[in-house]
Residue, then its C-alpha position, 0 to 999 in steps of 0.5 A: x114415722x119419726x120420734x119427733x112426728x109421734x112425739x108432735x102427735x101424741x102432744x096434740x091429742x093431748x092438747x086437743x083434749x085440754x080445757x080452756x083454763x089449761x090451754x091459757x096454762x100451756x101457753x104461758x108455760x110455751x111462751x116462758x120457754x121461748x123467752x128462755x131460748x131466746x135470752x140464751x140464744x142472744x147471750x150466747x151470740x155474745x160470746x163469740x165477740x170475747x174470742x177476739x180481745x185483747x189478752x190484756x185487755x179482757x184480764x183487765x175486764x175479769x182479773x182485775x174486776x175486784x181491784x178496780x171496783x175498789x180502788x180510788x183510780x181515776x176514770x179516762 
């Protein structure tokens, strides 16, 4: 038996022992951890679309952040 199988195993004991209070605990603790995989999982697929930008363009985006946020200019 793999560690992941004895691992999947020892938790279901131990859930099937749970009581109705802890098993609404445990749920909403498993679904807070989905939801944070999730949210990273869709930030991460993001950071694939950088690779591709322009040098000048993504220094503009990130160098020059501050300057642009303070300065008077024009917007196109």
């Amino acid at each position: 038996m793999t560690v992941k199988n004895r691992l999947r195993n020892k938790l279901i004991r131990l859930i099937q022992r749970l009581s109705t209070d802890k098993l609404t605990e445990v749920s909403a603790i498993l679904n807070k951890i989905e939801q944070q995989f999730k949210s990273k999982e869709n930030t991460l697929k993001l950071a694939g679309t950088w690779k591709e930008i322009d040098n000048e363009l993504f220094s503009d985006l990130t160098d020059k952040l501050h300057f642009h946020r303070t300065s008077d200019r024009k917007i196109n």
